[in-house]
C-alpha positions as CSV (number, residue, x, y, z in Angstrom):
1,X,-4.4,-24.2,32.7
2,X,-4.3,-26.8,29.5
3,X,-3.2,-24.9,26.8
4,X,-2.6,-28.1,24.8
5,X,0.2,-29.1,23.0
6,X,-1.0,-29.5,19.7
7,X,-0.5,-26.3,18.5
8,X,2.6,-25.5,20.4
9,X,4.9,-25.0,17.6
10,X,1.6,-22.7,16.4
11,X,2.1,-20.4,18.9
12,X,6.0,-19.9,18.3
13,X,5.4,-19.2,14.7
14,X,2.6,-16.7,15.5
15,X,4.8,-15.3,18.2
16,X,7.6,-14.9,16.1
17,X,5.5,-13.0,13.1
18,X,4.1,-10.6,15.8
19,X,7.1,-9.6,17.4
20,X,8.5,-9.3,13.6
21,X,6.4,-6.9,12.6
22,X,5.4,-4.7,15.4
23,X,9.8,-4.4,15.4
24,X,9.4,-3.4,12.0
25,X,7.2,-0.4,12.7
26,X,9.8,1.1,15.4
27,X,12.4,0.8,13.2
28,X,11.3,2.2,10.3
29,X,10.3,5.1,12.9
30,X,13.5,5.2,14.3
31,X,15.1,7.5,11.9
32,X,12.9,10.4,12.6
33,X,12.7,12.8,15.6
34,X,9.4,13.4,18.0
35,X,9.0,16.6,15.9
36,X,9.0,14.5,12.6
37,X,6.4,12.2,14.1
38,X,3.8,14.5,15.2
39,X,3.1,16.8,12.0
40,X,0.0,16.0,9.6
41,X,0.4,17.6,6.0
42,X,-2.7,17.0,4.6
43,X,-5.9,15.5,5.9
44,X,-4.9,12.3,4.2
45,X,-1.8,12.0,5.7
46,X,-1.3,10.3,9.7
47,X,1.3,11.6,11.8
48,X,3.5,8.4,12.5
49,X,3.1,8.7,15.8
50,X,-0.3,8.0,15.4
51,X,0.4,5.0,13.1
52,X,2.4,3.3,15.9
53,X,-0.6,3.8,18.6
54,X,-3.4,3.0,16.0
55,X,-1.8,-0.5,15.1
56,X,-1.9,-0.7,18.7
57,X,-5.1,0.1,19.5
58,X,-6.4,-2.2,16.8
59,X,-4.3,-5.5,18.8
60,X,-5.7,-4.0,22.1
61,X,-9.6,-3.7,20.8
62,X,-9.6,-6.9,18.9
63,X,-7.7,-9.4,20.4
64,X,-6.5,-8.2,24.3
65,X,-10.2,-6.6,24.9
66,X,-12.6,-9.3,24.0
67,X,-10.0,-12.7,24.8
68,X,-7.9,-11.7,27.9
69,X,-10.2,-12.5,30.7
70,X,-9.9,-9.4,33.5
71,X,-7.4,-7.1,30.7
72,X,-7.9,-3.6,31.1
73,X,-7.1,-1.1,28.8
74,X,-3.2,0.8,29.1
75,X,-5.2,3.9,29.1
76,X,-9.1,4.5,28.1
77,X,-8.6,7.7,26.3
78,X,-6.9,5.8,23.3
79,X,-9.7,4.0,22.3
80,X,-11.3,7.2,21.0
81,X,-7.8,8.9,20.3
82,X,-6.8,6.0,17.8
83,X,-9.9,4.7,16.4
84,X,-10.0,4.9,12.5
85,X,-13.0,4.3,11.2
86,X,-14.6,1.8,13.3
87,X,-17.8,2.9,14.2
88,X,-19.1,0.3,15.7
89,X,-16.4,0.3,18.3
90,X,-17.9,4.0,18.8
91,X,-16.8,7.7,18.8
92,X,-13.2,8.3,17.2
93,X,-10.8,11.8,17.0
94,X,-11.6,13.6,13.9
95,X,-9.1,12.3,11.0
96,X,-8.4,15.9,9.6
97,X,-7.2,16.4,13.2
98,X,-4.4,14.0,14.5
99,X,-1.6,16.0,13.8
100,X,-3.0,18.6,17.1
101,X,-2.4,15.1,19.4
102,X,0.6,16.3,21.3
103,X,-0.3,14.1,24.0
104,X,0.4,11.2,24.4
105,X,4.0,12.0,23.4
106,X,6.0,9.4,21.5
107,X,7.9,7.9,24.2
108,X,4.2,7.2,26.3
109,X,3.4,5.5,22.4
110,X,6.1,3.3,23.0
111,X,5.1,2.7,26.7
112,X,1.6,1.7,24.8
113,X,3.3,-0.6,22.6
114,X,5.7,-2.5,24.8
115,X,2.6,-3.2,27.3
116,X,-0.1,-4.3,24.5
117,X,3.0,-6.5,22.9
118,X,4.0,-8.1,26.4
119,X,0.0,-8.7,27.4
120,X,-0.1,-10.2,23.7
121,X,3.0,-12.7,24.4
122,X,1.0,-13.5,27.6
123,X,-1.8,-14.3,25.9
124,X,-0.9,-15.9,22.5
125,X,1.3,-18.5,25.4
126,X,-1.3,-19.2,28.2
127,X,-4.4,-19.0,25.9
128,X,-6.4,-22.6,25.9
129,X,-7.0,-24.5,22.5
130,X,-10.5,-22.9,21.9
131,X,-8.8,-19.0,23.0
132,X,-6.1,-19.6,21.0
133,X,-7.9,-20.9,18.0
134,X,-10.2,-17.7,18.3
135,X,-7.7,-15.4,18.2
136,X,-4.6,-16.5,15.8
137,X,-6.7,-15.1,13.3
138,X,-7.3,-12.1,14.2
139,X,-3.9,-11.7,15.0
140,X,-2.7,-13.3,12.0
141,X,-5.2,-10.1,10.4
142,X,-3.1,-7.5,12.5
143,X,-0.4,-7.8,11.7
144,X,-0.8,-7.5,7.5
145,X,-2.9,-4.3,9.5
146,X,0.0,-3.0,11.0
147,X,1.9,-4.0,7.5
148,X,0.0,-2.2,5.7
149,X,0.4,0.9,8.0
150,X,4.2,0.4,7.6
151,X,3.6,1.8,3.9
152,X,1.7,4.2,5.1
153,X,4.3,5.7,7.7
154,X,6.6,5.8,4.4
155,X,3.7,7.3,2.5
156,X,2.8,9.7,5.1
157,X,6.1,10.9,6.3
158,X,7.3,11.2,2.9
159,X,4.7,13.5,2.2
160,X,5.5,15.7,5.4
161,X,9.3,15.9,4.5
162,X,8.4,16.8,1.1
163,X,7.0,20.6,2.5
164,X,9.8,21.3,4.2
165,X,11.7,24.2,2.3
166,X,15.4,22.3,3.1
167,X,13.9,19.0,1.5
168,X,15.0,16.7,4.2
169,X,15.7,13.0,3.5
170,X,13.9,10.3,5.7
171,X,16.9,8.1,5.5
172,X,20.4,10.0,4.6
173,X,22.0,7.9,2.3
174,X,22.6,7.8,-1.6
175,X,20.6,6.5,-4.0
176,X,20.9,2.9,-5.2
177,X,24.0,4.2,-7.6
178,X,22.7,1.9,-10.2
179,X,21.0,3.4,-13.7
180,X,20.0,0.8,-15.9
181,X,18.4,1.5,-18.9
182,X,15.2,0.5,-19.2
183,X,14.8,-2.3,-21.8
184,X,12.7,-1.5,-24.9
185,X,9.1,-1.6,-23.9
186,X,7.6,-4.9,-25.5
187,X,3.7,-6.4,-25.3
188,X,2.6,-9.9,-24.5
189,X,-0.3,-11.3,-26.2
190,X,-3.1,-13.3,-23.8
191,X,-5.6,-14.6,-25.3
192,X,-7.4,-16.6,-22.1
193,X,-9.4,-19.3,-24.8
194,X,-12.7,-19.9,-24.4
195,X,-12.6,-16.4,-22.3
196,X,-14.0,-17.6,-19.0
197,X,-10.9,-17.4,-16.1
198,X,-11.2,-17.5,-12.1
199,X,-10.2,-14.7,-10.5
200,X,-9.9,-14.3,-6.0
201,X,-8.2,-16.0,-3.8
202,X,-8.3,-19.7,-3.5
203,X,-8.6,-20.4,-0.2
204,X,-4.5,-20.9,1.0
205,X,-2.7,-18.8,3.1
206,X,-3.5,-15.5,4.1
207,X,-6.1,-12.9,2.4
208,X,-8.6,-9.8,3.1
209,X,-12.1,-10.2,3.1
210,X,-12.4,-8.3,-0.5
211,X,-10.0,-10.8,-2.2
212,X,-12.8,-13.1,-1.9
213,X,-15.0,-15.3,-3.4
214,X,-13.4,-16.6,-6.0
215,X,-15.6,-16.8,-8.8
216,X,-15.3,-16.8,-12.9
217,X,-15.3,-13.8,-15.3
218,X,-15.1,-13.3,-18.9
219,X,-12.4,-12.0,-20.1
220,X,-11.6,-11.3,-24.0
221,X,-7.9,-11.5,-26.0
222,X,-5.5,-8.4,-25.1
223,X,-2.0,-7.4,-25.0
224,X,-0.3,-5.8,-22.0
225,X,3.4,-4.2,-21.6
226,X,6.1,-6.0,-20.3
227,X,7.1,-3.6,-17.9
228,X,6.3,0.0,-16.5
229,X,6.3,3.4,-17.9
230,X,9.3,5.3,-17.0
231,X,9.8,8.3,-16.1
232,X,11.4,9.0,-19.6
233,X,8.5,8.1,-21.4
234,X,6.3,10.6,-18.8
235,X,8.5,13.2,-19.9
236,X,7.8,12.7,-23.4
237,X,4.1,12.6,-22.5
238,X,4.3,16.2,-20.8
239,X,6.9,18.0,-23.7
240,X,3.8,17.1,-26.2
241,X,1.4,19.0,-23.8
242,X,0.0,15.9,-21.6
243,X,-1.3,18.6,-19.1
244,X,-2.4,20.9,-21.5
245,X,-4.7,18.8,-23.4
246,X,-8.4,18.2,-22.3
247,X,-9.2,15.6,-24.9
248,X,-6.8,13.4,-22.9
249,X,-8.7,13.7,-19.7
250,X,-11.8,12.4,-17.6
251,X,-13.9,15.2,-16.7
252,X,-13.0,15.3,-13.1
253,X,-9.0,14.4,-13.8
254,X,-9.1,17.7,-16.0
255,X,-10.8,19.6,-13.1
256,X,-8.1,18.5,-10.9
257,X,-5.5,19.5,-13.2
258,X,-6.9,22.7,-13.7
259,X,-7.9,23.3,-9.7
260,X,-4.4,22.0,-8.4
261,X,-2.1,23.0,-10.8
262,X,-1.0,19.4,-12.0
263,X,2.0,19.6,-14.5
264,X,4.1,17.0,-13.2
265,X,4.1,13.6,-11.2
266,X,4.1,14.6,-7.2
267,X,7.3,15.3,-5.8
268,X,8.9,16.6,-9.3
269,X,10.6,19.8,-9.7
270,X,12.2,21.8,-12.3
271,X,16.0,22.3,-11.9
272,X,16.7,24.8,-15.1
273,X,16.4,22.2,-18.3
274,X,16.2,19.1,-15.8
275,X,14.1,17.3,-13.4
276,X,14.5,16.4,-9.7
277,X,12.5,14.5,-7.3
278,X,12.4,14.1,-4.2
279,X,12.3,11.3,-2.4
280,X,12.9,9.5,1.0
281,X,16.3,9.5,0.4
282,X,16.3,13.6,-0.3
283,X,16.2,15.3,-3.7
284,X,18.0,13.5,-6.5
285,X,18.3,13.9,-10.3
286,X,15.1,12.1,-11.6
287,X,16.1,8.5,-13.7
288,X,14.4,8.4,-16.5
289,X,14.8,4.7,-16.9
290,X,13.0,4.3,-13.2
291,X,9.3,3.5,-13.3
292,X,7.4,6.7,-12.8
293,X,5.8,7.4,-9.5
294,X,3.3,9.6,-7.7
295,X,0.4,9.8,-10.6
296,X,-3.3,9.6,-9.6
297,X,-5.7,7.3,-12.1
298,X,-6.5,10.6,-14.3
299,X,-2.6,11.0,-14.7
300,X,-2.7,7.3,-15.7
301,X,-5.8,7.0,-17.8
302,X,-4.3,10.6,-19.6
303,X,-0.7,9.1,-20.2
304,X,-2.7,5.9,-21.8
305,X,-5.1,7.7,-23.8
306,X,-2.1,9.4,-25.0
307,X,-0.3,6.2,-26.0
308,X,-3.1,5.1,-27.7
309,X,-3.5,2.3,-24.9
310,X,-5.6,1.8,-21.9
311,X,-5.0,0.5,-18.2
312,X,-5.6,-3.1,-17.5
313,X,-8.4,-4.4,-15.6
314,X,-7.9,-5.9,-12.5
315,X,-9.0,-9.4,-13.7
316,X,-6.1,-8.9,-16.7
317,X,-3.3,-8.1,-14.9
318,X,-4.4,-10.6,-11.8
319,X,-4.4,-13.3,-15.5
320,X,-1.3,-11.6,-16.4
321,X,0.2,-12.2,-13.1
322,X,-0.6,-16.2,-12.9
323,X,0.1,-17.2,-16.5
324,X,3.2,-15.2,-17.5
325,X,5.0,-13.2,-14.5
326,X,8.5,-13.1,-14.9
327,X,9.3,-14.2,-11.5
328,X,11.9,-11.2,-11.3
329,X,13.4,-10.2,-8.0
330,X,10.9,-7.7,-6.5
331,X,11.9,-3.9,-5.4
332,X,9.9,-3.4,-2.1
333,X,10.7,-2.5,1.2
334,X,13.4,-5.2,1.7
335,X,15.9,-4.3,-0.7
336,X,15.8,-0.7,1.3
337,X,16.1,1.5,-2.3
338,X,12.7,3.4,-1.0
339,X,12.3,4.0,-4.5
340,X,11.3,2.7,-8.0
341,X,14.5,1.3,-9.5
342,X,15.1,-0.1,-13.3
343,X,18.2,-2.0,-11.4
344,X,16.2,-4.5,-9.6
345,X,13.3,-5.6,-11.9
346,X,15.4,-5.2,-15.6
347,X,15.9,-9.1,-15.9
348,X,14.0,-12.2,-16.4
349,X,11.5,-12.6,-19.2
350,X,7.8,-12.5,-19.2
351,X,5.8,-9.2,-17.6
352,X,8.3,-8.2,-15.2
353,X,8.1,-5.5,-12.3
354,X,4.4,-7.0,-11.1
355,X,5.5,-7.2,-7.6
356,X,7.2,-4.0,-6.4
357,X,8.6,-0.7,-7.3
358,X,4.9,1.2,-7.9
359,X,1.3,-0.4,-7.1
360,X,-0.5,0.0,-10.6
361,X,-3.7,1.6,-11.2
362,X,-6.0,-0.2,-12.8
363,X,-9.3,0.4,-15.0
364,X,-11.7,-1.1,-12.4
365,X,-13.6,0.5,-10.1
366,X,-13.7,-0.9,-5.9
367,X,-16.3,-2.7,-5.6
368,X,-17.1,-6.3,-4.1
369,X,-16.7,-9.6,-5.9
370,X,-20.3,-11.5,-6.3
371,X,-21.5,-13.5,-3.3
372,X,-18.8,-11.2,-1.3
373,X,-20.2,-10.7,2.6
374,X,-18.3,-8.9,4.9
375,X,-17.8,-10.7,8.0
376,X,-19.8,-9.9,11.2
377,X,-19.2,-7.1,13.7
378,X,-16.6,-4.3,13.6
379,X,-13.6,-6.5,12.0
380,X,-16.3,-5.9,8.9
381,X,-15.6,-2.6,8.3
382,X,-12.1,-3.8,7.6
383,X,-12.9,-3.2,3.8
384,X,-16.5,-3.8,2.3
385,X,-18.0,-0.6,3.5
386,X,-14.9,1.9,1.1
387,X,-16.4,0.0,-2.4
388,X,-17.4,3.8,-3.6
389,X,-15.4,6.4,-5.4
390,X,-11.9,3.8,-5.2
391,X,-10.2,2.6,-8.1
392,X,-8.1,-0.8,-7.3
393,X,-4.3,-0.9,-7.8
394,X,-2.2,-4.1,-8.3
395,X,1.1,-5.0,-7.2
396,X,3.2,-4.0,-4.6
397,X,5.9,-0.9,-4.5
398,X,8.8,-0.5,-3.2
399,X,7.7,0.6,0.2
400,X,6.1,-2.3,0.6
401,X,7.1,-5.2,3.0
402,X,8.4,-8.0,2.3
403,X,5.9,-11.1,1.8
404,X,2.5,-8.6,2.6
405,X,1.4,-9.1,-1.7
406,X,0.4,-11.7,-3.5
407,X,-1.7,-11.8,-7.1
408,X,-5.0,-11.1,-6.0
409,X,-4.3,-8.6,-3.7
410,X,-6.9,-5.9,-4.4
411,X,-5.2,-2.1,-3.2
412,X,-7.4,0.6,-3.4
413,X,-7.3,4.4,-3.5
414,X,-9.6,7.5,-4.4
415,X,-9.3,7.8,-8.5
416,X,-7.1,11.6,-6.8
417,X,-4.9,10.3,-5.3
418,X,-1.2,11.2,-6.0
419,X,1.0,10.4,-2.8
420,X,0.9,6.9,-2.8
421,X,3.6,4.9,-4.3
422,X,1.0,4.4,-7.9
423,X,2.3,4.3,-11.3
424,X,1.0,2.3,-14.6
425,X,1.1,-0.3,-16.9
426,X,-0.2,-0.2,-20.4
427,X,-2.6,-2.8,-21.6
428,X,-4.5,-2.7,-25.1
429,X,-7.4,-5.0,-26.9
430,X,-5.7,-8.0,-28.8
């Protein structure tokens, strides 16, 4: 078979960022035992043995299945086992459910994912120009999948240590052993001119479906903080009664408070006059120079409304991010602190921490750019059919791999949510 030579060095580099990735996932799942890998803590939360199939599935169904001449599926049960949210691929396991998958057991997930990687090699080397061409895409798409379901794992598992009495660490090692203080909070005026910016991705390099078009919007003069609110300056938030004061909250934030028992950020607990937290590392004093963590968009929109600010839109901070980012050295899954940290982002000058340490909530509702069209087929449910009920986040945290952001990256979660890695950034009118 021709497979042409043209884009030999092509399918090296593809190749390469494959086998990169799908390593990633096992070894970010190495540190936990089958036991740790099979519980489910909350309907919102995947066991991470089902995070290492799904990616799977998702390389098996949209690649292997329709571009692999004669490929036949490792085993045909999956397909409904680890199905998502793709209905037009057909019936899928309930999502409430997946922690009462026992089988297959986490060695058979690894069977899954050595065979789907090797028939992927295969293919991404023996595929002709117009096959290849097809699929480096959809590849290319895969793998920020499976990126993004690296977070997720952390998320997840995080969440599932965190209900065990003993308070088990993901990773058993010490924190960074670095407390910075947090500089003094400052604001930078913007003040975009005649008011009309570009916002979405340009066109180069990589990006999801709801990043695009790019197209203009108005935007008027405002100020935005340099960094993040700290955990220090949450605390000051709750001693004057944060949680206690319904003029602070939307209607259905102060439901939740009142429903769930919100006092704190997630994963906070009192030790006599102090605070720990626990995180994957195990419980540690809290920093109160670290950004705070582990707030939903009512927390946020409270703690702003109580600094007589607001949260940024998603146009400002995406502004923000392209006229005056610091460029400071970003805490997220590479640096391996699995955890907001003053340490990393505390230099450089400009708005610093936009690109690690907490993905911050925003004041804009999910919802598609104009003249957005999700692409055809099943690969279009990627992301188009969730613009209801979600509030976008921008940023990155510091579970968050290395290279997967960039400035219009558009994250999204329900307006509840608390136990992704989300915190905040102030913004006010000019």
């Amino acid at each position: 078979m021709n497979t042409g030579t043209a884009t030999a060095i092509e399918r090296r580099l593809l190749a390469e960022q494959l086998r990169r990735t799908r390593q990633l996932t096992e070894q970010l799942a190495e540190p936990l035992a089958p036991e740790d890998q099979v519980v489910q803590s909350m309907d919102d939360v995947s066991p991470t043995k089902w995070h290492r199939a799904h990616t799977t599935w998702f390389f098996e169904t949209f690649v292997l299945g329709p571009h692999r001449p004669g490929y036949e599926p490792v085993d045909p049960a999956y397909d409904y086992l680890f199905n998502s949210y793709y209905e037009q691929v057909g019936p899928r396991y309930p999502r409430p459910d997946r922690g009462l998958i026992s089988r297959p057991t986490c060695d058979q997930v690894a069977d899954y994912r050595r065979a789907v990687d090797e028939a992927l090699a295969g293919l991404i080397a023996d595929a002709d120009a117009d096959t290849f061409t097809a699929i480096a895409p959809l590849i290319e798409l895969g793998v920020h999948h499976e990126q993004q379901h690296q977070e997720l794992l952390l998320m997840d598992i995080k969440h599932v240590l965190s209900c065990n009495p003993t308070k088990p660490a993901y990773r058993s090692f010490g924190s960074d052993g670095v407390h910075v203080i947090a500089p003094s909070l400052g604001w930078v005026d913007v003040d975009p001119g005649e008011g009309i910016i570009e916002v979405g991705h340009a066109g180069s390099g990589f990006a999801y479906d709801n990043e695009t078009p790019r197209h203009r919007t108005l935007l008027r003069p405002f100020r935005i903080a340099d960094r993040l609110v700290t955990a220090g300056e949450w605390l000051a938030f709750m001693d004057d009664g944060g949680y206690e004061r319904p003029e602070l909250w939307l209607s259905e934030g102060w439901a939740s408070v009142q429903s769930d028992g919100w006092d704190a950020p997630l994963y906070w607990q009192r030790d006599g006059d102090s605070w720990t937290v626990f995180t994957l590392r195990g419980l540690e004093r809290l920093d109160v120079h670290a950004p705070v963590v582990h707030v939903s968009l009512f927390e946020a929109d409270a703690y702003a409304r109580w600094a007589g600010a607001r949260l940024p839109s998603e146009a400002e901070w995406e502004h923000i991010a392209s006229v005056a980012g610091a460029g400071d050295q970003p805490n997220d899954l590479s640096t391996g602190l699995l955890h907001p940290s003053t340490a990393v982002a505390a230099r450089g000058s400009g708005v610093r921490q936009l690109d690690g340490d907490v993905w911050e909530w925003t004041s804009s509702p999910y919802g598609p750019y104009p003249g957005f069209r999700p692409p055809p087929g099943a690969i279009g449910e990627y992301n188009g059919k969730f613009m209801c009920n979600q509030m976008v986040l921008r940023g990155g945290s510091c579970v968050t791999p290395a290279g997967h952001t960039r400035p219009t990256y558009r994250n999204f979660f329900p307006p509840g949510a608390r136990w992704a890695f989300s915190g905040l950034r102030l913004a006010t009118d000019a």
